[in-house]
gemmi code that builds the backbone of each chain (N, CA, C; Angstrom):
import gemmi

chains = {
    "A": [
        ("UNK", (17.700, -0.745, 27.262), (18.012, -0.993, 28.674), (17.156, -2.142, 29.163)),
        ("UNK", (17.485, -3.226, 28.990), (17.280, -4.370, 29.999), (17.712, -4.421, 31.972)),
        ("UNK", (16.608, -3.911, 32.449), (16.639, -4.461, 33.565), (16.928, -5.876, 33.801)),
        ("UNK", (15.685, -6.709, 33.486), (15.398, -8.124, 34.202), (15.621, -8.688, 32.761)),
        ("UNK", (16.848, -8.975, 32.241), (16.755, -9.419, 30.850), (16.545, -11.281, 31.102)),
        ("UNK", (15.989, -11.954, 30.311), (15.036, -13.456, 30.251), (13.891, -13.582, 31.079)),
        ("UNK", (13.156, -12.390, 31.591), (12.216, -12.785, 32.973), (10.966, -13.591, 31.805)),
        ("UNK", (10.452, -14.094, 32.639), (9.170, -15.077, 31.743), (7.715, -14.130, 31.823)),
        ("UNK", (8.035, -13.101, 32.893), (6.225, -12.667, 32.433), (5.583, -13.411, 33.564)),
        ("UNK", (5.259, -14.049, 33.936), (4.806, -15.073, 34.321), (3.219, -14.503, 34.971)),
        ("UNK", (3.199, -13.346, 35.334), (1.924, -13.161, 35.626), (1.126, -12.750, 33.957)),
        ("UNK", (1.719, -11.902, 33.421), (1.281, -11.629, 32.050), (0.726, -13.114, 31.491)),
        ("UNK", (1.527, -14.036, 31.491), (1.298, -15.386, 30.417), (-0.323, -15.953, 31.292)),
        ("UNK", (0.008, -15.785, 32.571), (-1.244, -16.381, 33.229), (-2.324, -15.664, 32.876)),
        ("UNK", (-2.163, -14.471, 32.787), (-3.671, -13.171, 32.800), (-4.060, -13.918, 31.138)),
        ("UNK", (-2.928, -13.405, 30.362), (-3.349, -13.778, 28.560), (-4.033, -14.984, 28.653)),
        ("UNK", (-3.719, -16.069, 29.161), (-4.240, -17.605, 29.277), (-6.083, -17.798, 29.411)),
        ("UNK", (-5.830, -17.052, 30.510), (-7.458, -16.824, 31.269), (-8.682, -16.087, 30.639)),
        ("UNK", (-7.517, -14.379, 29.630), (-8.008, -13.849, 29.513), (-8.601, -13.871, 27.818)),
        ("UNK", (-8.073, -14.687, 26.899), (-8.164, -14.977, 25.421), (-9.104, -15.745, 25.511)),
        ("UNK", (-10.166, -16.574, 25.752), (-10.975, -17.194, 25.839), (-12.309, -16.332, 25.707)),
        ("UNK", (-12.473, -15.601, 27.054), (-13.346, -14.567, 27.103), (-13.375, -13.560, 26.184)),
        ("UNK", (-12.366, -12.739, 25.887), (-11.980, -11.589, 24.918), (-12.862, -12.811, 23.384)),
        ("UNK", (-12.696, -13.939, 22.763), (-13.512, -14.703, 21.797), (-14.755, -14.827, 21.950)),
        ("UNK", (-14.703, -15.027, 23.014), (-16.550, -15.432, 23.476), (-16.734, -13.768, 23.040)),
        ("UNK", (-16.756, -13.083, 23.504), (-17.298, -11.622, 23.638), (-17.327, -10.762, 22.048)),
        ("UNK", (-16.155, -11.636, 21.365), (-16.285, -11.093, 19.848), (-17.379, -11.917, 19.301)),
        ("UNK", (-17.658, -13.111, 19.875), (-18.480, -14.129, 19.301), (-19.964, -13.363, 19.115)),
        ("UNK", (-19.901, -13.079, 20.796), (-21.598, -12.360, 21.084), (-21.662, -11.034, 20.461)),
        ("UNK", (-20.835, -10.273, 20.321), (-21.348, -8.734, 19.444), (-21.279, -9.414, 18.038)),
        ("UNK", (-21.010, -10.036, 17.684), (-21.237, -10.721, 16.316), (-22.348, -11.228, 15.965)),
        ("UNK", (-22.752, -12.064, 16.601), (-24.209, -12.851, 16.764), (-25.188, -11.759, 17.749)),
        ("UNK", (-25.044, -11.557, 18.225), (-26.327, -10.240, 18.986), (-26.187, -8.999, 18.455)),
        ("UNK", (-25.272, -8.696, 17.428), (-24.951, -7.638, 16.608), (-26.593, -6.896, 16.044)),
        ("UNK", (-27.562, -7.740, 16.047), (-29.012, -7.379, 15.815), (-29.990, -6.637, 16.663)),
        ("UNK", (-29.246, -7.205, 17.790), (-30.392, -6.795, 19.411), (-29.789, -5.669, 19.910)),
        ("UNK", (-28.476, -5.177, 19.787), (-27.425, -4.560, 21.087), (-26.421, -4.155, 20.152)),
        ("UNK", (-25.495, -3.064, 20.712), (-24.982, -2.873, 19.912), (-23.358, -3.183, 19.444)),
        ("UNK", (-23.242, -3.907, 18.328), (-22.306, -4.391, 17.588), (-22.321, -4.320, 16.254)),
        ("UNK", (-22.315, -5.821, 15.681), (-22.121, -5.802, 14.420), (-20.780, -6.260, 14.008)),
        ("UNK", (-20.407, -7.006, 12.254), (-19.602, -7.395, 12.117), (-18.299, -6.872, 11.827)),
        ("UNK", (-18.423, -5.639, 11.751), (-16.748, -4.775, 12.291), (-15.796, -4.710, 13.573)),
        ("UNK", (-16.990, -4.702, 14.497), (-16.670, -4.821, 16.000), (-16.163, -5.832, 16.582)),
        ("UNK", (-17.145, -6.714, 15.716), (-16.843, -8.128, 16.461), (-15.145, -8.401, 15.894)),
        ("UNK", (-15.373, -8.199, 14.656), (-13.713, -8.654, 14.096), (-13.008, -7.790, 14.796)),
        ("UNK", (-13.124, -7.041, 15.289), (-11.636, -6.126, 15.947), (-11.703, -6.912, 17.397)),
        ("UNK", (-12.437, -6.929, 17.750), (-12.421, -7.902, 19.426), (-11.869, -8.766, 19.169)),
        ("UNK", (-12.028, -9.759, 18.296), (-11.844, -11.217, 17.735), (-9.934, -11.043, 17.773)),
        ("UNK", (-10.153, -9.947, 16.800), (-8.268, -10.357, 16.131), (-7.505, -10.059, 17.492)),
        ("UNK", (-8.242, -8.737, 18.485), (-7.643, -8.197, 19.513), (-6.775, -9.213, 20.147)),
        ("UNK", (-7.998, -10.509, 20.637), (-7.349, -11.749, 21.339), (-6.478, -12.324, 20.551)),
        ("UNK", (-5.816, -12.277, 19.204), (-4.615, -12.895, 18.707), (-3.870, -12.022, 18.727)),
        ("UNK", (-4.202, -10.427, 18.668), (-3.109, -9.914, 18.863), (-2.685, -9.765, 20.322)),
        ("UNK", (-2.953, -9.853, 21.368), (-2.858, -9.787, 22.862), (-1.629, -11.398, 22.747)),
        ("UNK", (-2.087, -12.418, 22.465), (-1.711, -13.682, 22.582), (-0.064, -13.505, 21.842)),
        ("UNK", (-0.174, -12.818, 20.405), (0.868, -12.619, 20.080), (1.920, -11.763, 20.799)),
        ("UNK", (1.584, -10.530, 21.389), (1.777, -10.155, 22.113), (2.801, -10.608, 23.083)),
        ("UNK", (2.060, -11.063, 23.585), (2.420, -12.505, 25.037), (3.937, -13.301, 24.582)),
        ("UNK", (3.259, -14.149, 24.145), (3.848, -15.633, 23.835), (4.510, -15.455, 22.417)),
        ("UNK", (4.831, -14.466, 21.793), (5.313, -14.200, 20.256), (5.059, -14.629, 19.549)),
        ("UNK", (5.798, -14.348, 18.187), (4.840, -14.086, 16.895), (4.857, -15.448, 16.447)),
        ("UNK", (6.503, -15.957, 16.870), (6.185, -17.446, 16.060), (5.122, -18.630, 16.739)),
        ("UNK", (5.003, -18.505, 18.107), (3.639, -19.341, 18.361), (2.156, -18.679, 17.489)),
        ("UNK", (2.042, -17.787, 17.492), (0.607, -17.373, 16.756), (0.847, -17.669, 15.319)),
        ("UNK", (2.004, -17.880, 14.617), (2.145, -17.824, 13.423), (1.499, -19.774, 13.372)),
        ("UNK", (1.949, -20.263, 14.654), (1.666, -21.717, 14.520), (0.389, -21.879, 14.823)),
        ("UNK", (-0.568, -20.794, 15.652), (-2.006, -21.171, 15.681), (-2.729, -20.503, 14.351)),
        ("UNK", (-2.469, -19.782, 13.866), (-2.919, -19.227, 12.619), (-2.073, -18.184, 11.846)),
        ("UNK", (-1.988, -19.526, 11.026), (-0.709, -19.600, 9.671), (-1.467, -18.544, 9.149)),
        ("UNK", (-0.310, -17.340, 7.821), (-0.266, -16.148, 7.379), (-1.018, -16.796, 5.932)),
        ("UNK", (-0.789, -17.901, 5.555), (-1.237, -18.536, 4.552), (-2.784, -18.808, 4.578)),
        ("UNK", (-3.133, -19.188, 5.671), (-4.847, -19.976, 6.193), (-5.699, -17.936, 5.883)),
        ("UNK", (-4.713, -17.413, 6.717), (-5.376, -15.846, 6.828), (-5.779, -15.574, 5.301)),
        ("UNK", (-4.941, -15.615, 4.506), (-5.644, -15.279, 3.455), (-6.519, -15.759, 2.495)),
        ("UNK", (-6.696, -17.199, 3.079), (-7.781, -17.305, 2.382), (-8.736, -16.643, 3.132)),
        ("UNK", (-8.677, -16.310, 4.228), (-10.021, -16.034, 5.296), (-10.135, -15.126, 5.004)),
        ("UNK", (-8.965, -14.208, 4.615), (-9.694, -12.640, 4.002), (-10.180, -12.442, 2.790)),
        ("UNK", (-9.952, -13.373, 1.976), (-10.926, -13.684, 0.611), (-12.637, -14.510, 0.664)),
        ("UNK", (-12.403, -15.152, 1.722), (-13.425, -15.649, 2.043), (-14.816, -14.874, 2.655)),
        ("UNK", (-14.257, -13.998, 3.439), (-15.039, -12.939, 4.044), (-15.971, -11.953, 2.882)),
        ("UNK", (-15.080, -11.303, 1.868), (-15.384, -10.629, 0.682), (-16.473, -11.611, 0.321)),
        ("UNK", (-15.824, -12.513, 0.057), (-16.675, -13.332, -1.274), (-18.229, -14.029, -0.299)),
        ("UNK", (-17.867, -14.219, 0.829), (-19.782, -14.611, 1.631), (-20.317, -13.548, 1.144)),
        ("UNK", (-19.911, -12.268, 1.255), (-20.851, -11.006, 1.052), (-21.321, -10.757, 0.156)),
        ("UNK", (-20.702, -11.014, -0.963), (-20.530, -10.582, -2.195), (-21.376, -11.796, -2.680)),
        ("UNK", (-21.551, -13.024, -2.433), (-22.015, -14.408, -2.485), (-23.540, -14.165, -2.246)),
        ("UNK", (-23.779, -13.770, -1.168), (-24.971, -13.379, -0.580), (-25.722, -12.517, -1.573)),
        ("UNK", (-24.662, -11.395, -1.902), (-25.556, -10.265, -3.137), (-26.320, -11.212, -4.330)),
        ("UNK", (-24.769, -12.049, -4.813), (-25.492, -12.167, -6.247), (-26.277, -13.784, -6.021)),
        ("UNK", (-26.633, -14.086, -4.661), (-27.274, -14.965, -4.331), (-28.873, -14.546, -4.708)),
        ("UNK", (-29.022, -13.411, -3.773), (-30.237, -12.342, -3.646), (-30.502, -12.385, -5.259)),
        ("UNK", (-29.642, -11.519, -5.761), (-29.769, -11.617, -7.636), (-30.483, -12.600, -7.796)),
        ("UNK", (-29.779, -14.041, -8.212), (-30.391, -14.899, -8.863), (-31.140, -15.519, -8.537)),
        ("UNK", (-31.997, -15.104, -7.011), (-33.252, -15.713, -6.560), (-34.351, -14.454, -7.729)),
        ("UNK", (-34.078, -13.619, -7.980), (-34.517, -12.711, -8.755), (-34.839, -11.266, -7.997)),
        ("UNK", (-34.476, -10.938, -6.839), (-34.303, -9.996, -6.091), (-33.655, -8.710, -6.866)),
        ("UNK", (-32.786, -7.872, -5.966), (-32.338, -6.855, -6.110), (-30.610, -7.694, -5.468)),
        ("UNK", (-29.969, -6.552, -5.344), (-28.475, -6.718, -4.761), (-29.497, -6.665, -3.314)),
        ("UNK", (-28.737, -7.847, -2.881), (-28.385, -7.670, -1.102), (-29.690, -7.703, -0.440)),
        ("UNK", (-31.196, -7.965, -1.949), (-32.462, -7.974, -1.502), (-32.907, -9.597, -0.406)),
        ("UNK", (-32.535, -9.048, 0.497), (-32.455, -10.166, 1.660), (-34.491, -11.012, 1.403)),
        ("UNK", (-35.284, -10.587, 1.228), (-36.360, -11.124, 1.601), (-36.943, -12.099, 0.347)),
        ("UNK", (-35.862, -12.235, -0.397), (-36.286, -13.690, -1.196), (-35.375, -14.925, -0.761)),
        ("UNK", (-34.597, -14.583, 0.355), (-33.759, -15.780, 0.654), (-34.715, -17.184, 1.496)),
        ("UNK", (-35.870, -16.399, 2.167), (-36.410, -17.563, 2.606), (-38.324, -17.109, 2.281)),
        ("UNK", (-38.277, -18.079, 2.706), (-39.966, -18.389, 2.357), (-40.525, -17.034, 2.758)),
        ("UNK", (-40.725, -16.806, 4.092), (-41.441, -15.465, 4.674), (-39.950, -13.792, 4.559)),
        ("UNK", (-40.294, -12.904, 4.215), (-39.410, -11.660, 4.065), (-38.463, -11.869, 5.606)),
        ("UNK", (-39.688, -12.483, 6.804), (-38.732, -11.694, 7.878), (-37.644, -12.522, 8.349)),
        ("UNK", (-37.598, -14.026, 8.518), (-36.478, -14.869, 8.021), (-35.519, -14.348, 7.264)),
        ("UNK", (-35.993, -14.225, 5.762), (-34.776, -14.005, 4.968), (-34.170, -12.928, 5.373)),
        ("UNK", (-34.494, -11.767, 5.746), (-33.705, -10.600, 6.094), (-32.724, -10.760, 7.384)),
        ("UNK", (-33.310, -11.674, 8.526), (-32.530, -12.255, 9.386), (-31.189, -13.543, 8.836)),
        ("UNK", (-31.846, -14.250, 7.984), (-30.589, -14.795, 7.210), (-29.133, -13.977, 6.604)),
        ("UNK", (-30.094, -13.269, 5.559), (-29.416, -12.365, 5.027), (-28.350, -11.609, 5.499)),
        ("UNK", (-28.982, -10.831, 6.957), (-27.914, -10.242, 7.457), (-27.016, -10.938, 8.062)),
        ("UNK", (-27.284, -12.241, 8.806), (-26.450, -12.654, 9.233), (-25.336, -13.232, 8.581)),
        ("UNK", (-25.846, -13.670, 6.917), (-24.628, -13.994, 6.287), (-23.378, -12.988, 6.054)),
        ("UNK", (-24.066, -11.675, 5.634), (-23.179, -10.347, 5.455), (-22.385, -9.915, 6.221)),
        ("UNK", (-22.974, -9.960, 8.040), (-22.154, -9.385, 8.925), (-21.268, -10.599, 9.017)),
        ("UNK", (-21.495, -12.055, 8.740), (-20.569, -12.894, 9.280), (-18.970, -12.450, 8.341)),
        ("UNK", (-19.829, -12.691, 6.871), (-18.465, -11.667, 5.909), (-17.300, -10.886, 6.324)),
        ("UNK", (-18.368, -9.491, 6.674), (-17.272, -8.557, 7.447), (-16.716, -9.223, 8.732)),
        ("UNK", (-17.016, -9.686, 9.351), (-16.385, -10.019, 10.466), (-14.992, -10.867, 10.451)),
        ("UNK", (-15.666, -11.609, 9.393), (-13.968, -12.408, 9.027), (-13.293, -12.271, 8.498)),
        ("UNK", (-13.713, -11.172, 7.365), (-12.762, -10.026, 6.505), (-11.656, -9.171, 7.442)),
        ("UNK", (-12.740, -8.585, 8.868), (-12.068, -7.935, 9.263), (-10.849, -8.555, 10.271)),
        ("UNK", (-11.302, -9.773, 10.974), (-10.539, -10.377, 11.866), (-9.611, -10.419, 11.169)),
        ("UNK", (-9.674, -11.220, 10.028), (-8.350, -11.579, 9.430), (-7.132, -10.527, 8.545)),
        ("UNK", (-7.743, -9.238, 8.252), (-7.168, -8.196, 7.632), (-6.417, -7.657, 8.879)),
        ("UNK", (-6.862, -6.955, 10.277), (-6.271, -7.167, 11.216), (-4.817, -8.191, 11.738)),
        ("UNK", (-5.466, -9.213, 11.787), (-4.295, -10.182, 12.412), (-3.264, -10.038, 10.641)),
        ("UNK", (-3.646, -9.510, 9.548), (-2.690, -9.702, 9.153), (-2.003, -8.684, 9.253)),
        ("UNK", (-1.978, -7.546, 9.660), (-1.740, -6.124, 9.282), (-0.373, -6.309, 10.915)),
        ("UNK", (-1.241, -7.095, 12.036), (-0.044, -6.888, 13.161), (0.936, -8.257, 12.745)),
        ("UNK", (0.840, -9.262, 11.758), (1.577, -9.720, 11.423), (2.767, -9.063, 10.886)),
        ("UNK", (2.380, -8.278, 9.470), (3.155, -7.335, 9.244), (3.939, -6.593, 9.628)),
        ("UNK", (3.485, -5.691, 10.712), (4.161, -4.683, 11.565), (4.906, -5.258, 12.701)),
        ("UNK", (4.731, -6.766, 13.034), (5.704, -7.477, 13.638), (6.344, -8.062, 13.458)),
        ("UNK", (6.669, -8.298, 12.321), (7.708, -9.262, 11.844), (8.940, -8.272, 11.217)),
        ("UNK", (8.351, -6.527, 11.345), (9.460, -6.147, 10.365), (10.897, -5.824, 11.293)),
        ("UNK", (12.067, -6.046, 10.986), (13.014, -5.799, 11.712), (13.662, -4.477, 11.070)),
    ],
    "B": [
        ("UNK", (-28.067, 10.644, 41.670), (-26.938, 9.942, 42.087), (-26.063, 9.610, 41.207)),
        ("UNK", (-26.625, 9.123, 40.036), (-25.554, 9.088, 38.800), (-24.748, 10.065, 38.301)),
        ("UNK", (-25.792, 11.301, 38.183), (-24.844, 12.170, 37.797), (-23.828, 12.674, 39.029)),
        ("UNK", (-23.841, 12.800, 40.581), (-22.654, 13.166, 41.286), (-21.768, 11.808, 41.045)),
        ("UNK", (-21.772, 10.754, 40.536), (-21.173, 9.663, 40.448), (-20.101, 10.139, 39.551)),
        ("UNK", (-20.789, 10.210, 38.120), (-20.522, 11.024, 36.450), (-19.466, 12.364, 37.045)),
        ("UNK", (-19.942, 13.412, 37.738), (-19.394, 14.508, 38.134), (-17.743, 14.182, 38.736)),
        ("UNK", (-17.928, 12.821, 39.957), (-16.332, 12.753, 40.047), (-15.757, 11.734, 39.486)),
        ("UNK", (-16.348, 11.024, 38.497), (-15.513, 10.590, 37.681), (-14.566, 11.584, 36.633)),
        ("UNK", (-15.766, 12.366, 36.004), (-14.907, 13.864, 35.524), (-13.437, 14.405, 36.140)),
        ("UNK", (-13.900, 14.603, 37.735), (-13.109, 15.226, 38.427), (-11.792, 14.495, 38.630)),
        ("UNK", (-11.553, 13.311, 38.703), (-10.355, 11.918, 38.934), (-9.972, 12.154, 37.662)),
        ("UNK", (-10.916, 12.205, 36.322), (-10.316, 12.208, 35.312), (-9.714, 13.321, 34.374)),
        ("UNK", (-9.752, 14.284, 35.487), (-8.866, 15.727, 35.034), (-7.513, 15.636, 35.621)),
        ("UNK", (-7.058, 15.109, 36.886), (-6.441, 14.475, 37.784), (-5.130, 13.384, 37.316)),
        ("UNK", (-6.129, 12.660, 36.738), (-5.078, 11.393, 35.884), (-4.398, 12.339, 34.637)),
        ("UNK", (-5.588, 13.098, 34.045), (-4.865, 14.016, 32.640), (-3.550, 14.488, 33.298)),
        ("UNK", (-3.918, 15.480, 34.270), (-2.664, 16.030, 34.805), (-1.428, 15.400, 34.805)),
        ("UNK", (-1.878, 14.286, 35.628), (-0.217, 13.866, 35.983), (0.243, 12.997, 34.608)),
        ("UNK", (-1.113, 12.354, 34.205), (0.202, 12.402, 32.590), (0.949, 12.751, 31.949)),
        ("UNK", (0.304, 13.943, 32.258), (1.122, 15.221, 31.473), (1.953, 15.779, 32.199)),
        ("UNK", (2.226, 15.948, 33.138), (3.547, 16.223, 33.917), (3.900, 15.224, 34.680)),
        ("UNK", (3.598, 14.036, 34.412), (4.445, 12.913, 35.247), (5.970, 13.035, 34.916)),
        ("UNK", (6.503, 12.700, 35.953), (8.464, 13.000, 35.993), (8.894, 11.920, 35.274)),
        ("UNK", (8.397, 10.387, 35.035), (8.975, 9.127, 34.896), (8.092, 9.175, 33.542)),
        ("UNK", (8.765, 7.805, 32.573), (7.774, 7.344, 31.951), (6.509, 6.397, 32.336)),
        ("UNK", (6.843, 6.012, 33.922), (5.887, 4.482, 34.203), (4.688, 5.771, 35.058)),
        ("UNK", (5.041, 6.930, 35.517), (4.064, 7.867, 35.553), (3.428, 8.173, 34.682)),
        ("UNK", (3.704, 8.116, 33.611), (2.303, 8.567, 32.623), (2.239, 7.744, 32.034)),
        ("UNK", (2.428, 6.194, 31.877), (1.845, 5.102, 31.856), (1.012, 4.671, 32.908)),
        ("UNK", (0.794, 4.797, 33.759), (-0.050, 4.265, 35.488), (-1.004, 5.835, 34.867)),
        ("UNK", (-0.332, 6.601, 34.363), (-1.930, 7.456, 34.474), (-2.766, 7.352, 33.392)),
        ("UNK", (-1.919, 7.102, 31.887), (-2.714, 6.437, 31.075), (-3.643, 5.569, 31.029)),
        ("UNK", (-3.216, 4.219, 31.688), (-4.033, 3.367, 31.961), (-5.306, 3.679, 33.179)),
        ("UNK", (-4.932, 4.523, 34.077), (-6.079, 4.828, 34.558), (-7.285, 5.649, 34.184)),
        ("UNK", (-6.499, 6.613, 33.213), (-7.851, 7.276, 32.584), (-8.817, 6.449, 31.878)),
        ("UNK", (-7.477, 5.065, 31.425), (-8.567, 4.372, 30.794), (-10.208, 3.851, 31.375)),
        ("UNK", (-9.298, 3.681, 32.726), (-10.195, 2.562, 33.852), (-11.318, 3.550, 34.122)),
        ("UNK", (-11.155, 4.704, 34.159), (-11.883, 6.037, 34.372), (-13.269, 6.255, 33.447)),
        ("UNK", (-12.352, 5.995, 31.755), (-13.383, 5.860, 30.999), (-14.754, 4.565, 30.940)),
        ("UNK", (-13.362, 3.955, 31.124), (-14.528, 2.260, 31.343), (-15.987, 2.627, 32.458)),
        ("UNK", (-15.368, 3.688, 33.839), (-16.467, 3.299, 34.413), (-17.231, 4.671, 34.173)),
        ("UNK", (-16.764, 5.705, 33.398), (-17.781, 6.689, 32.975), (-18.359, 6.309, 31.914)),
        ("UNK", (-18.119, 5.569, 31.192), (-19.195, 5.049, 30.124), (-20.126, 3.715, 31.022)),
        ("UNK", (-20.196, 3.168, 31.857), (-21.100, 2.284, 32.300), (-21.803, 3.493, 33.259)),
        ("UNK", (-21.183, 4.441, 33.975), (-22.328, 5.169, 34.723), (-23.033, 6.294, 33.581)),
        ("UNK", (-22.475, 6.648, 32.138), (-23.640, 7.536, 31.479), (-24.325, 6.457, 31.000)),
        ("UNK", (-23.956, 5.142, 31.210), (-25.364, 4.172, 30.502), (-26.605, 4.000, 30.876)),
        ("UNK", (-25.925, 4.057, 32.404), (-27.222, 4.274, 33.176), (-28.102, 5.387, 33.476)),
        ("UNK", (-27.241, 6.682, 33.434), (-27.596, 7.513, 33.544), (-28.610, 8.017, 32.593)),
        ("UNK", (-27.923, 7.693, 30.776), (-28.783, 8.061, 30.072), (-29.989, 7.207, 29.664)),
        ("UNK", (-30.482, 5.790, 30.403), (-31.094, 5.089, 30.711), (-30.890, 3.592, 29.392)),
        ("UNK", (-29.848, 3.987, 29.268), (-29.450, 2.896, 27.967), (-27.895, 1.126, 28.785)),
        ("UNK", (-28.710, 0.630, 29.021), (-27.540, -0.468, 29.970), (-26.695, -1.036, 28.910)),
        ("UNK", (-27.013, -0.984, 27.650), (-26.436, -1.389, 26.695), (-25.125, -0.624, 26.545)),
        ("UNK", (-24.493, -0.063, 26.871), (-23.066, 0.650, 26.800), (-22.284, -0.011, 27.494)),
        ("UNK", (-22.954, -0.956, 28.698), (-22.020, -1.804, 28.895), (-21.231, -2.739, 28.559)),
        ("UNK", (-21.718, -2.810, 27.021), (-21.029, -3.707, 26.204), (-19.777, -3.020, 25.589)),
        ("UNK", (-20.295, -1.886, 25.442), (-19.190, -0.601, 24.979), (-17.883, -0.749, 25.909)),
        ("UNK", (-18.586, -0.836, 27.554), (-17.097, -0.344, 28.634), (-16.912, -1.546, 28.542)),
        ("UNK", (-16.970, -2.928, 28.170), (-16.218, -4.372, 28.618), (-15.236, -3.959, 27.120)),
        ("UNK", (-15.752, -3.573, 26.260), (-14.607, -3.685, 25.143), (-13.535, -2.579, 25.574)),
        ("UNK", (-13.866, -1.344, 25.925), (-13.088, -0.486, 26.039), (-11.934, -1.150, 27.295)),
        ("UNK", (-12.246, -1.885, 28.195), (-11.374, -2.965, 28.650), (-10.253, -3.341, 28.427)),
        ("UNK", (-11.244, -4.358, 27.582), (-9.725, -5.032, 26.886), (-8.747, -4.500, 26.020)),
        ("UNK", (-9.511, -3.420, 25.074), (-8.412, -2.841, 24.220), (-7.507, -1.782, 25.344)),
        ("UNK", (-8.136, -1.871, 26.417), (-7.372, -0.781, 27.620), (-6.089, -1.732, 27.655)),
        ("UNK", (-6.107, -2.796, 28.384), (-5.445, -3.852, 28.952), (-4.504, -4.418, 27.664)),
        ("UNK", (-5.298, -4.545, 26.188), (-3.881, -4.944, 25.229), (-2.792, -3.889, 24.665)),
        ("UNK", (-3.323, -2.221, 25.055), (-2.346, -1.084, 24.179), (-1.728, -1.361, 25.484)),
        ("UNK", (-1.950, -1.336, 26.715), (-1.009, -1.049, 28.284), (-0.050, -2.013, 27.743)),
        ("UNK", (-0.318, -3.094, 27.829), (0.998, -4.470, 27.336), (1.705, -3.836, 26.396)),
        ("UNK", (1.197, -3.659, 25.285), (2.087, -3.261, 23.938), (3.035, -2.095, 24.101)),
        ("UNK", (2.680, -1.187, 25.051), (3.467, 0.094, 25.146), (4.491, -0.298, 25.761)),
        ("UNK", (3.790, -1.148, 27.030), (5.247, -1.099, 27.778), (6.022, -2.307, 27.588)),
        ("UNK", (5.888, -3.138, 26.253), (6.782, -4.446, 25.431), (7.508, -3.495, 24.911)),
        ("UNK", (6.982, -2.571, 24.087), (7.823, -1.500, 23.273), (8.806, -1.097, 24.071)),
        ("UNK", (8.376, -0.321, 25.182), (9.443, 0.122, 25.781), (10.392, -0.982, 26.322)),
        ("UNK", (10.253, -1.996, 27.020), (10.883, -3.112, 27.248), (11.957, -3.523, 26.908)),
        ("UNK", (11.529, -3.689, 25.354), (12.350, -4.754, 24.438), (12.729, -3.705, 23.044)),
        ("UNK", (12.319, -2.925, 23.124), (12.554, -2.047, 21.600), (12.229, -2.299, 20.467)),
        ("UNK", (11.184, -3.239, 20.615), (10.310, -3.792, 19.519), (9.204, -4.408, 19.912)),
        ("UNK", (8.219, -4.973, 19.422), (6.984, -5.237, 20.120), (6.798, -6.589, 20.446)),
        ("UNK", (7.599, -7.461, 19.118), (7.255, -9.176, 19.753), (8.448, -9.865, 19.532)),
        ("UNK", (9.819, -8.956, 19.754), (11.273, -9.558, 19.411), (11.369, -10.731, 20.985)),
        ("UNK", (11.410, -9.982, 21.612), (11.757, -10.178, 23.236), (12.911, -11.561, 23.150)),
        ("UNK", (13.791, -11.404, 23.986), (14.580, -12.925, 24.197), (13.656, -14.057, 24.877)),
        ("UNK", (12.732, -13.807, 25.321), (12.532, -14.707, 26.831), (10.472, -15.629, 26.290)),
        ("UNK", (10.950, -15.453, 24.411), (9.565, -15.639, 24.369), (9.368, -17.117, 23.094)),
        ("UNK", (11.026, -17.364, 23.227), (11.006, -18.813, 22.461), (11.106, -19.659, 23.742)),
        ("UNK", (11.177, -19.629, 24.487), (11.101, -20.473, 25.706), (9.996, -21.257, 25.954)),
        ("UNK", (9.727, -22.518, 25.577), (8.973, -23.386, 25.937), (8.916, -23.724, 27.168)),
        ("UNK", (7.736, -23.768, 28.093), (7.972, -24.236, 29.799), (6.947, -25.573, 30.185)),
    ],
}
model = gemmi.Model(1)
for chain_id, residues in chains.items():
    chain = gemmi.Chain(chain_id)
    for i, (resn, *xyz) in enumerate(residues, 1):
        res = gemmi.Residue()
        res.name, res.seqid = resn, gemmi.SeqId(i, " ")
        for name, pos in zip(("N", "CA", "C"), xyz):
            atom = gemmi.Atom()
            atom.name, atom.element = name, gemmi.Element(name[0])
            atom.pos, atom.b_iso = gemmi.Position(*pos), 0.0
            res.add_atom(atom)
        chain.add_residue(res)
    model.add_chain(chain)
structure = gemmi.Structure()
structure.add_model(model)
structure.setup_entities()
């Protein structure tokens, strides 16, 4: 049942416009303050993809498919794995342990701040992008 | 003060349950859905304070937005009978 069949939305497109900017910034900061407050790089990726999925949402699938191609996504979800995983056998061959963050830099408490930040950045883009691909999926199926 | 704050937020948010649940329409227990949400948003910023932790306010800005993107999605679903088919969304303006 179409009521208003072609209406444009028009307040919706304005709110999404205003509102996808902020919704990034805000995945940005639980990502990066993920140390002080509470987040971390799971969170942040679900905020993150939220704003592409809101946008998709909006403006449909084939504009988001044109801001971030299904193709680019997967490398990003391989990419995510492999920082983490990069980071481990990084730790390794400084002669550490797995994931032993405090040989990455000169003093332990650096490297452990490095460290994590490389790992959570991992998950975060693992997760953004496993997300945006998953509502790719479930929207495209007819 | 927080907690009589906390107390009728409880109370609004037994209120919204209700009429969800016996709302007559579907856009009735959508308007009450979304308000429990709004409900939650501001009972999690008043137990933040309450439990002396301000940091949950990071909690109610997310609980926000994911409030504000399932509200869209439900009622696209209902809309259009699919979530991102719509006619009116190849339209370049």
């Amino acid at each position: 049942m179409k009521i208003y069949p072609r209406q444009h939305h028009r307040v919706l497109q304005v709110i999404t416009r205003l509102m996808v900017p902020f919704v990034l910034m805000f995945g940005l900061y639980v990502q990066f303050h993920g140390d002080y407050g509470p987040g971390g790089g799971f969170q942040a990726g679900v905020i993150f993809a939220s704003a592409f999925i809101l946008y998709g949402l909006i403006f449909g699938l084939h504009r988001t498919r044109k801001v971030l191609p299904p193709s680019t996504l997967r490398w990003l979800v391989s990419f995510g794995v492999l920082l983490y995983a990069g980071t481990g056998l990084l730790t390794m061959l400084l002669g550490g342990n797995l994931l032993d963050y405090d040989v990455l830099a000169s003093n332990p408490l650096s490297g452990q701040h490095w460290g994590i930040f490389a790992v959570e950045l991992g998950v975060g883009i693992t997760v953004t992008s496993v997300m945006i691909s998953l509502f790719y999926g479930f929207a495209s199926k007819r | 003060m927080f907690v009589a704050a906390a107390l009728a937020l409880l109370a609004t948010m037994i209120l919204t349950i209700v009429r969800a649940l016996s709302g007559p329409t579907l856009y009735d227990r959508l308007l009450a859905a979304n308000s429990f949400g709004t409900k939650i948003v501001l009972f999690i910023a008043v137990y933040g304070f309450l439990a002396g932790r301000p940091d949950f306010l990071d909690i109610a800005l997310v609980y926000t937005l994911i409030n504000f993107v399932g509200t869209v999605a439900v009622l696209k679903f209902y809309e259009y009978d699919d979530s991102v088919g719509g006619d009116y969304q190849e339209d370049d303006y």
